[in-house]
Structures are given as C-alpha cells and as structure tokens.
C-alpha positions, -999 to +999 in steps of 0.1 A: +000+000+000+012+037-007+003+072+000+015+102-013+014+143-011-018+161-023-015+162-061+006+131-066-009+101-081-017+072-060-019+034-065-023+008-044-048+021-024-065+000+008-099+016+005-123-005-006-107-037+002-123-064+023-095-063+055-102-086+082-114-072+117-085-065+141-108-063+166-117-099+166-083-115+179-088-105+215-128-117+213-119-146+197-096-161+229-112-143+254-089-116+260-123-095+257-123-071+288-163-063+295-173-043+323-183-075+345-150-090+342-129-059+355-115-060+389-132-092+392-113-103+418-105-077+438-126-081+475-126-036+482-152-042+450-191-042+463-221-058+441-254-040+438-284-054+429-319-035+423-356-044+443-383-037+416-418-033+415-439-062+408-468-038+401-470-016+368-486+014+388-490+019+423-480+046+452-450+038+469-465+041+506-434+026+524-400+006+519-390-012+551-350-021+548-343-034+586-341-068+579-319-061+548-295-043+565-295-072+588-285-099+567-247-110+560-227-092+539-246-060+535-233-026+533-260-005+523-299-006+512-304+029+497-345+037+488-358+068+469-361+090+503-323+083+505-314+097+469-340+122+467-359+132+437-337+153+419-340+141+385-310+122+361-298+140+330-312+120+308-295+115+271-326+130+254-354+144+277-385+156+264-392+179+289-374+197+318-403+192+340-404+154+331-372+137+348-365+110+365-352+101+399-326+075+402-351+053+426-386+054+425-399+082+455-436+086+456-448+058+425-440+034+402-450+033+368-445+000+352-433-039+361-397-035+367-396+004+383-365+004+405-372+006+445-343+003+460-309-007+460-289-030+479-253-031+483-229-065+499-200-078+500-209-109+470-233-103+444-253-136+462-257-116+493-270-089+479-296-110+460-308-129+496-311-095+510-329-078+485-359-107+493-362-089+530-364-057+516-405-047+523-422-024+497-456-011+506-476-006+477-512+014+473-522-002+434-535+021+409-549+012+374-526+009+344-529+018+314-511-005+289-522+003+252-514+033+239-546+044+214-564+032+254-540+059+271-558+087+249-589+082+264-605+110+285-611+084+314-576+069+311-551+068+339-531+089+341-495+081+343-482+118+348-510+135+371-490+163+374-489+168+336-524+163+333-525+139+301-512+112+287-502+128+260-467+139+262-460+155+227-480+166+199-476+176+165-501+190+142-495+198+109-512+229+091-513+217+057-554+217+047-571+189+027-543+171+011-564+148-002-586+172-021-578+164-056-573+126-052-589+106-076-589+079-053-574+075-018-561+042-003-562+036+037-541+015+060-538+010+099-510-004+109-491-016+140-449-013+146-445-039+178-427-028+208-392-047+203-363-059+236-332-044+226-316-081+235-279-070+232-260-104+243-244-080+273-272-061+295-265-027+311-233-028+335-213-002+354-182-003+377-177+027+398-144+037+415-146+067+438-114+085+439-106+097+475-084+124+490-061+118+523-090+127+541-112+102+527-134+122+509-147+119+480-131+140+452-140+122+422-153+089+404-135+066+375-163+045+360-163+020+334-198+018+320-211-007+290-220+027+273-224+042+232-217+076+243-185+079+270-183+116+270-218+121+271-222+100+300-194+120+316-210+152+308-239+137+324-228+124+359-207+157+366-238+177+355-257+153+377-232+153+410-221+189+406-184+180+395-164+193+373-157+171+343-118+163+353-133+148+382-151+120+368-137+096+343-158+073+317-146+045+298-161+019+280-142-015+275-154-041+253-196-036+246-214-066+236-240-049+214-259-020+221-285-011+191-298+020+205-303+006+242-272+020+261-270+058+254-261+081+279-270+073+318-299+051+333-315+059+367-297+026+378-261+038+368-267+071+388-282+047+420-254+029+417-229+058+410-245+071+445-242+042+463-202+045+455-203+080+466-220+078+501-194+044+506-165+053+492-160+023+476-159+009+443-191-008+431-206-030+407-240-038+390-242-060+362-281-059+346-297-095+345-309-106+313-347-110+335-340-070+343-332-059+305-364-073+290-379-057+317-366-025+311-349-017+274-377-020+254-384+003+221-406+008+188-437+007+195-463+030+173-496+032+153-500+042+124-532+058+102-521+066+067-538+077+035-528+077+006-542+102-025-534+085-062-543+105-094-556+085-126-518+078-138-510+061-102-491+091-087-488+101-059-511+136-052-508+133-015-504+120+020-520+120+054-506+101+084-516+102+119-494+087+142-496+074+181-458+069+196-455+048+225-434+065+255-438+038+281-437+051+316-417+082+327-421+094+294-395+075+279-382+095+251-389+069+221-423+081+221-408+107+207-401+092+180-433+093+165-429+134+165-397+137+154-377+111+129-407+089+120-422+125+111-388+137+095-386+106+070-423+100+065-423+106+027-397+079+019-379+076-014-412+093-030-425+128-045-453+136-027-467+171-039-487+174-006-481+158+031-498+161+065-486+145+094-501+148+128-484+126+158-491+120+197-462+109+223-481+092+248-469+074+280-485+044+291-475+020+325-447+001+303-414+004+301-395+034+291-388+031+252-361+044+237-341+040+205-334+008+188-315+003+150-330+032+135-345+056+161-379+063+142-365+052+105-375+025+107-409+027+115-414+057+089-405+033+062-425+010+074-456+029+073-445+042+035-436+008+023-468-004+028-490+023+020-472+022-011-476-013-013-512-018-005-517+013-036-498-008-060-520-036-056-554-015-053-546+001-086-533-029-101-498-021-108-469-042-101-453-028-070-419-018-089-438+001-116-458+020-091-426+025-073-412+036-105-437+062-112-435+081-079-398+079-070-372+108-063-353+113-095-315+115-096-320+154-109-345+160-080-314+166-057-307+182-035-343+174-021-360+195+010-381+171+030-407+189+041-403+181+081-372+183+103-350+206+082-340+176+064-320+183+027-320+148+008-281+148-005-282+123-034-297+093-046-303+066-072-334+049-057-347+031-092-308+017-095-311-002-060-348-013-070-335-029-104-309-047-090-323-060-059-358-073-085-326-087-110-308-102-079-344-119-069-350-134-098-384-113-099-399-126-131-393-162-122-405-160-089-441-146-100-441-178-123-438-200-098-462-177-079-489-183-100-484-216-108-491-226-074-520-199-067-536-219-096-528-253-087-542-245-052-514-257-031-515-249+005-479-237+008-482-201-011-454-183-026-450-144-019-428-118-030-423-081-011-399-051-023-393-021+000-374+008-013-365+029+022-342+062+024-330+069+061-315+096+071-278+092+093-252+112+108-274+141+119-250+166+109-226+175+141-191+173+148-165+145+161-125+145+168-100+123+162-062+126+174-030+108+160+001+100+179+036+093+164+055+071+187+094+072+193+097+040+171+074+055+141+042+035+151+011+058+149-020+057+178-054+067+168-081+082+185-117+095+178-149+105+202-170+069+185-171+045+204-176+010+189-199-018+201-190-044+174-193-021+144-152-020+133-138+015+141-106-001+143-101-017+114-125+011+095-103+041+106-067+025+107-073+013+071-081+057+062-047+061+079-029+035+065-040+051+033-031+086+039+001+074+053+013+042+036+015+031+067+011-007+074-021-009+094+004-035+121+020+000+129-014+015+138-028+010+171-065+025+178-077+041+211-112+048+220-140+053+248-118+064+276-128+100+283-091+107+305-069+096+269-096+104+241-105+144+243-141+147+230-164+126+215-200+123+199-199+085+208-221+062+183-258+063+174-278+074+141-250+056+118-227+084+128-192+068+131-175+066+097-190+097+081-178+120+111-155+100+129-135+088+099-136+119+080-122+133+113-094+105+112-089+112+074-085+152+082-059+145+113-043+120+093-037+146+063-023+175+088+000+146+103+013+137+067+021+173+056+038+182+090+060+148+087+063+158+049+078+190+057+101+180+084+115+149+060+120+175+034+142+196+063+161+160+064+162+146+027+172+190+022+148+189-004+115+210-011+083+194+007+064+191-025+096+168-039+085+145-010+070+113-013+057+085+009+063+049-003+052+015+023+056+037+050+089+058+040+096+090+032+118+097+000+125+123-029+104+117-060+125+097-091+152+099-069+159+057-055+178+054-023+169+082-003+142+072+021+137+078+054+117+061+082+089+076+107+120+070+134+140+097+120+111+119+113+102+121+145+130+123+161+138+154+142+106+166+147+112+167+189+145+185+180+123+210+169+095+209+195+070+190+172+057+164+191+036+152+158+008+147+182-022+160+156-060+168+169-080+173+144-122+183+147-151+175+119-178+191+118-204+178+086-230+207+074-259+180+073-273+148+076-267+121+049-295+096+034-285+058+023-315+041+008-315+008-009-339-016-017-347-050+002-365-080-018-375-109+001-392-143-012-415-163+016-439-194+012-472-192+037-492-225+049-530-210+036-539-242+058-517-229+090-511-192+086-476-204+090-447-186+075-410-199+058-383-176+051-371-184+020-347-158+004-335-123+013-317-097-013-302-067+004-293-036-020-280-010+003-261+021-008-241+039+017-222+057-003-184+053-003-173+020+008-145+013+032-144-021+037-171-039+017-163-071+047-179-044+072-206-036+058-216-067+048-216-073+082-237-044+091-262-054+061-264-094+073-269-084+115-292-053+105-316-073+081-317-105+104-330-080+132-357-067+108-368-099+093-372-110+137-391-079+138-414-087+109-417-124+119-411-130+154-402-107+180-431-086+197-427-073+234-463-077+251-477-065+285-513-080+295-544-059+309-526-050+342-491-043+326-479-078+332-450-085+307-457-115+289-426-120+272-401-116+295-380-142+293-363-159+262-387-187+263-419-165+255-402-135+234-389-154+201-356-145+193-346-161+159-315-189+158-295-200+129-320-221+117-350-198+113-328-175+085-316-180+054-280-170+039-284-134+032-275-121-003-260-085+002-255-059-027-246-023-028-249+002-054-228+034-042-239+072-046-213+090-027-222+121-006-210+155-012-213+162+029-181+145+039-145+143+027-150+101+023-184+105+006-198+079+031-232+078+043-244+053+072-245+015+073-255+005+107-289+014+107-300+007+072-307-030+063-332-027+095-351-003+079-355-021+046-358-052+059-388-057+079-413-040+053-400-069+023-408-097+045-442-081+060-449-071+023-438-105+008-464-123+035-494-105+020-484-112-015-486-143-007-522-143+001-534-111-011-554-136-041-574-148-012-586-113-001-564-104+023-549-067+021-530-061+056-513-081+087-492-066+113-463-076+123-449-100+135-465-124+108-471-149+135-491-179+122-522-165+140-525-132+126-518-145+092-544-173+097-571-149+110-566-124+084-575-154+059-606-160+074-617-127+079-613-126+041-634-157+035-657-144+055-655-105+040-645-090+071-608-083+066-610-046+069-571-024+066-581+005+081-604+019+110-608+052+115-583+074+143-588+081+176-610+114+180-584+133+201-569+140+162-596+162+151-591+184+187-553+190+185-545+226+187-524+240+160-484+233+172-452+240+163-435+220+144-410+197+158-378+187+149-360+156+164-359+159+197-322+178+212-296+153+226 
C-alpha cells in the first residue's frame, strides 16, 4: 500500500478492500475485557443489585430495609427518600419538567420500576437481602395500550402533567387529499421490540478519594455508546467538574440504541459509591433488561391520494408513539424522525402529518436500530404497497412512477429541516428485483395460486431512504510514537461495528503506513478528548472523516520535516510503504524513526487533533426483496430468500458492511416475523423471558444475499453515508410485504407484524368471510389537537 502528497498520483490504495477485523483476535480467545470481568477479583469491589416493582402502577406508601441491613454481607440498602428526587440528565429528555429520579420516591409506573438498591460484600448476598427488603404498595390502574392511554377516562400516568399525552404535533397543511382521484387507507401496528444486546446494562464505579477520605471524584467503566456524554452527564448530575469523573467503556457486547447516555440505575449505583467510598458494581440481568430496554412501538393511520396515472397527489398520516412510563423519550419518535422521513424515497406534492407521544404504564422506550427510521419506512412501504396492488400495478412500476429522480437533488423534506443529499433509488430497486429473480418468482407464484397448493409463494420489495449522521461534529487525534508506530483516537465508540479496522485502514492510506503500525484508542474520556460516541449511523462519516483530516495535517507536518532531512522541497517529497523519499530519486528514504526524532529536536511532538464538523445529515437508501412461502392451511410462515441492496455511499471495507447489512436485516426480518414485546391488561410482561419472546437462531434464517450500489455524498470528505442502521429499515417491510403477496389472491390486504401464524391465519378467514378490513378510523383526540409548532427531532 502507498500514500503520497496532495497532487501526486496514487496506487495501491486499501480503501475498498475487504481487510479482516483486528478487533476480533482479542474476542476470539477471550482476551475480551467487559465491564463484568474488570477487577473481578478484587474483595474492596461491592455488588449491587436492584428491588423492583412487581406492580406496573402503584403509590410507593413505604419501603422497610431493617431486615436487609440485617443480613450477612450488607453494606447499604439505599431507597428513593435516601437519593431524593432530583431528576437524572437524561441522554434526550422531552421535557425539563419530566425527569426521572434514580429510585422510585412517591410511584411506580411500570413492572420492573427500581425501588431500592442494595449493596454486599458478594453479588449472592445482595440477591438474599434484596428478598427482606419490604415495599408497601397502594395499586393504581394501568394503562397498557397506547390508542387506550388517549382516552378522557384513562389513567393517568403523569397526574402532574395532566395527560397522557406527552408531545404533539399538528401539521397545518389543509385537505391534502382534495384532488385525489382515489385515496387508499391503511392502519398499521410497529410492535414494541427488547433491545436483547448479548451484554445487558453494567457499570463499575471507582470513587477516587483524597487523604481525608473524601470523595473528590469517580473513575467508571460503563457498557455505554456515548462515553463523554455519559461523563458530561454524571458531573452535570453530582455537581463536578468534568476532570473529576472519568468514563470508559471496555469491550460492549451490542448495544443497538439501548445504552445511550446514563440510566436511573447507573446514577443509583454511581451514589451508592459515593455515600461508601467504595468501588461498586451492577451488572443488569438478562430477567431485568427485558424488563426494562424496550423500544418501537407506534400506530399508524395513513392515506394515501393516487391521481388517474397512479401518482402520488398526497399524504396523510396520523401517528400514536408509544413512550412507556416516565415518558421514555422513544415516544418521541413518532414526533420527530418517523415525522422527519415520513415521505420515503417518493415525490409527494402534498403531506400532512399529525403525531401524539403518549406514555403508558410500560417500560420506558427508547431507541433501537434506527430511532424512528424504521418505522417511517414502514408505514411508506406499505402504503405504497397496499396502492400498487389497489390500482393494479406491479409494486416496482408504481414504485417507478413516484420515486425521487437523480435530478431531484438536493431534495427539502418537508419536516425536520431535512436536505435529501443524493440518490439513485430506481438503481437499487433494479438490482435487488434482478438479484431476486423477480420474473421467475411470480411464475412460480402463480403456478401454485392456480394449482391451489397450501404452501403459497409471496414476493415483497421495499425501497427505504434513512437519514444518518445528523449533521454534528466528532475528533479524532493521532500520535507518532518514538519507534514511528502511529495511535489513533476519535470520540466513536464501537460496540462491534469496526472502528478499528475502519479508521486504521483511512490512515494507513493517507500514510502508507502498514495498518500492524497503527494502534486504535477509543472510549476512555481521560486519553480520548471529546467525542459524539455512536448512534444514528454516525461513526465513519464524522468520525472517519475526522481521522482522514488529522491524518492529512499529520502527513504534511511529517512531509515538511522529511524534506528539512532529505534537504529537499516538501512538494519533492513522497511517501512509499511507509517511508519518506524524494520523488525519481531511489535510495533516499527515510523512516517515521527519524522523522520524529527530528521533529522533537524542533518541538513537534507530531501529536495532531484534528475536529469534523459535517453541514448536514446524509441519506442511504436501498432496496430490500425478500421471497417467503405461507401454509393458507396454518397461517404459518417460511423464510425463503432475502436480497439486500444498500447504498451507503463510499465504501470502506465492503467485509464491514456486509456485516452491518447481514446483523441489520436479520433484526428486521425478527421484527417482521417474530419478536413482539407484550404486556397484558394489568401491565404484566408477557414476554419476559427468552422462552416466551422469540428471538430467531440460525436455523429460522436464510443465507443473506447483500448488494450495494454506491452514490457517494457530497457532505463528507470520504463521501460515506451510514451503514448500521440501514438493512433494518429495509428489511422488515420486504418480509411483511412479501407475506401478503402471498395471500393477497385470497382477499387479504394487511397483517401486522410479526407475521405470527395466528395473525396470518385470521386475516384469511376474515377474508373468506369478508370481514378483513385495513383501516379503521383514528382516535378522535386528532380532530381536537390545537395547531403546534413543528418539531424537529428531539435535542440530545
């Protein structure tokens, strides 16, 4: 591999070339340092472990901790009295007046609300004594279902607020549907999901003391997305000053949205440490995260206005988010990015969109894969869907006839400030229905429809944009060692995605540098200076463009201090496989070594910091196809083939994204199929354990086909866009899609997901029996919203 100055030609280049993980070694053999296997042996470390309510709402009338206290081992049993009710800084908050105490005070407000918190010598002591620990509840109703939670009789999670509604949007567009020839109507459901990352929440907390045994600061290690947000948080939180508190995050097993920022639990525990001083530890049970990191959940009221042609002439949608209890800031969802991305990959002359953010006695939701993407293409991709086959088109050509054009960019989305950058959307939809085998497939399709055999072919498209990045900033630092090996650093912080390899492979390339010379740092808040952390598919467009722009100020500062050595001009200066010599001139190189040790002489430490700051968001789109077969007899449902065309933009390393692609579709295929978080009338979860929420193994998918087409962006130096999110957003609406082609001959026009056997088998009744009815009309509380401003995504 080479590099060379600005405005020399290069060859050889790594970019783009499938490089193997360097992450993966230390996973591999178990060199993997997670929060729960720090300090594991050290006996000064104390295990916490959390009483929760068995109720879903209820005032707290009394917590009795004497026999607790009483039992071996234990330290401390701290309760809501003892940490008072000033709230946690929340990552995202949707209003001031709306936060959270670390422990529950005066109610609890769903199955799983933290009471209390004990603190022992063993984790198994602390388990025993949280059984003596005595909660005095008064029960109140529950309200579970969100559309329910609108009522004017409903209970009210929030008395103080007055409503269940949280948020609300109202758009002031007037009839869009005026000059519709005809208007198609769905209702649809997008099921409350459990993040599930294999590692649950954990936190380690050291308090740092003075001779005096105070307190004077904290070093925590925290399974976290966002280390420098979480440290802004606690000192915020504590009244300390940043330098006094220290995040890192080790090695996170998965995270998807569930672990931004700081949890009521890490500040309880973060306390507890504090009133001790002494280190302690609480690692979440995998009974306490389905209990508590939940997300998605929204319904959905769209119409659709078609002209005689089959375009598009408008769009309506009315949308309930689901905030869970505390008014868990995924609700928000509904009012922000679902609203931002609502019209898809589509020109739609005229759009309405009205949403509610409502909390209900659930868990709090927050983000998962996608953040509210997801769920907007949903809603488009089967509007759109449902339209192709009401007017009779195929869904490609109706597709076809409504999409963005390549000229139509730059595009202004009309909600959330939003500025489409580019796209190709009919080049991803031809080669994921070429990739399919689209034509054969609707043979065989009919073929069976007219031999009548129970097992039913379907095939579903859905061509999604998403929107990534967010626009913002990130840093990223570069240190040249004594013996010419470089460290990198930027404010991401992986979870699995492949910052590592991703950004030592940009400098490797700007340097010719062999990427066994580059080490990467990351997630400690003490070494790494600032940091955005990861979320929204942020990391390579603003982290690696920040890597790419320190890496170019490192090259011309080495160039110019080689040049002082080789007593040459700088622009005479090239870099070959890591070495600095004069152009056409063999036998004059020069290591790093030397560079660098000149460069000291001179008071250049070739330490580089280097900030990126992107004027915009970026949109990858693609289109997913996916093939299923359905029992007619059963309602049940086989998987049978899935074709991912993504476009991020520039590629990387195509092995990383294919990895991104193959994790993000199998999670929306689950979601489309299988997984569904559910409560029952009281706000009992019903799927809280592996056994009853359906996770998929290896031998419910299929081997994923991934494709890309790539439309750089014009918002970054690397002309990436985001991969993490993006096959879950595509994904889910091709397999809903696919299951009601497969039986959309018998009468049937919608099923929500999951596709579970039982839906899909009622649905085919109902139309047998002409009851199968799409769409019902919205709750009332729509026609009484009073006009509101709109709003944008809601401020981190």
């Amino acid at each position: 591999m080479t590099a060379t100055h600005p405005g020399q030609s290069r060859g050889g280049s790594i970019l783009g070339t499938e490089v193997r993980r360097v992450e993966d070694p230390d996973l591999l053999v178990g060199r993997g340092r997670f929060v729960d296997n720090i300090d594991i042996d050290d006996p000064e470390v104390l295990h916490a472990v959390f009483v929760r309510s068995h109720l879903a709402h209820a005032e707290l009338t009394g917590v009795e901790t004497t026999a607790a206290l009483e039992a071996p081992g234990v330290v401390a049993v701290l309760t809501g009295q003892d940490l008072g009710k000033e709230p946690v800084p929340q990552f995202s908050q949707l209003d001031d007046s709306l936060g959270r105490s670390a422990l529950a005070v005066d109610r609890v407000r769903y199955v799983g609300d933290p009471v209390a918190l004990v603190v022992a010598r063993t984790r198994a002591q602390a388990v025993d004594a949280a059984e003596l620990v005595e909660v005095d509840y008064e029960e109140l109703p529950a309200v579970v279902d969100m559309e329910e939670a609108l009522a004017e009789d409903a209970p009210l999670q929030l008395p103080d607020w007055g409503s269940n509604v949280i948020l609300a949007v109202r758009d002031d567009e007037d009839d869009v549907l005026e000059d519709a020839a005809r208007v198609v109507r769905l209702r649809m459901e997008n099921n409350r999901l459990a993040s599930s990352p294999i590692e649950g929440h954990a936190i380690l907390v050291r308090p740092r003391l003075s001779g005096q045994a105070e307190v004077t600061g904290l070093d925590t290690w925290m399974g976290t997305q966002h280390p420098h947000i979480s440290r802004s948080l606690i000192s915020k939180w504590l009244g300390l000053p940043k330098d006094a508190v220290r995040v890192v995050a080790p090695h996170v097993g998965g995270a998807f949205g569930g672990k931004g920022g700081v949890i009521p639990e890490h500040a309880s525990v973060i306390q507890a440490a504090r009133r001790l001083g002494r280190p302690v530890r609480w690692t979440e049970t995998r009974s306490e995260s389905m209990l508590s990191m939940s997300s998605r959940g929204q319904v959905q009221y769209v119409e659709l206005g078609l002209d005689d042609s089959a375009r598009i002439t408008g769009m309506r949608a009315r949308v309930v988010g689901d905030c869970g209890a505390h008014a868990g800031w995924g609700g928000s969802f509904a009012t922000g990015s679902t609203r931002t991305m609502s019209e898809g990959s589509y020109r739609i002359p005229r759009l309405r969109y009205d949403a509610l953010a409502v909390t209900t006695n659930t868990a709090p939701t927050g983000a998962f894969r996608g953040a509210g993407r997801p769920e907007a293409a949903a809603m488009i991709e089967r509007i759109v869907d449902h339209a192709a086959r009401e007017v009779g088109l195929p869904p490609e050509e109706f597709r076809r006839r409504n999409f963005l054009a390549p000229e139509d960019f730059p595009h202004e989305a009309k909600f959330g400030n939003a500025v489409y950058d580019t796209g190709d959307y009919a080049k991803a939809l031809e080669a994921a229905l070429e990739a399919v085998g689209a034509e054969e497939v609707r043979t065989e399709q009919a073929r069976r429809r007219e031999a009548g055999e129970p097992w039913q072919l379907g095939l579903g498209i859905a061509s999604y944009v998403e929107i990534t990045g967010f626009g913002g900033k990130e840093y990223a630092g570069i240190r040249v060692g004594d013996d010419g090996t470089l460290t990198v650093m930027a404010g991401t912080s992986a979870h699995g995605q492949g910052h590592a390899t991703s950004f030592s492979m940009i400098v490797a390339d700007e340097l010719g540098m062999p990427m066994d010379r580059i080490s990467y740092v990351q997630s400690d808040t003490d070494v790494v200076r600032s940091g955005g952390g990861t979320g929204g598919a942020r990391s390579l467009q603003l982290g690696g463009s920040a890597v790419r722009g320190a890496a170019v100020e490192l090259r011309e500062r080495a160039t110019r201090v080689a040049a002082e050595l080789l007593e040459v001009a700088a622009q005479d200066v090239v870099l070959e496989d890591g070495r600095f010599a004069v152009a056409g001139v063999p036998g004059t190189d020069i290591g790093w070594e030397e560079v660098v040790a000149r460069a000291k002489e001179d008071g250049d430490e070739l330490a580089v910091d280097h900030d990126f700051k992107q004027d915009g968001s970026t949109f990858p789109f693609g289109t997913h196809a996916s093939i299923v077969e359905v029992d007619v007899e059963t309602g049940a449902v086989r998987l049978l083939r899935h074709v991912a065309v993504d476009d991020c933009g520039t590629v990387i390393n195509p092995l990383l994204v294919r990895g991104q692609q193959q994790g993000g579709a199998v999670q929306g295929i689950s979601q489309a199929l299988w997984e569904e978080f559910r409560y029952d009338e009281w706000g009992n979860p019903v799927t809280g354990t592996f056994a009853d929420y359906t996770l998929p193994s290896t031998a419910d998918t299929v081997n994923l086909e991934t494709h890309s087409t790539v439309t750089p962006t014009d918002r970054n130096p690397l002309g990436a866009k985001g991969i993490g999110e993006a096959a879950t957003v595509g994904s889910t609406p091709a397999v809903q899609n696919a299951v009601i082609d497969a039986v959309a001959h018998l009468g049937v026009r919608h099923i929500d997901i999951p596709c579970t056997p039982e839906r899909v088998f009622a649905a085919i009744r109902e139309a047998e029996a002409g009851t199968h009815e799409p769409w019902r009309q919205p709750p009332a509380i729509f026609d009484d919203l009073p006009d509101t401003e709109q709003i944008d995504d809601i401020e981190v």
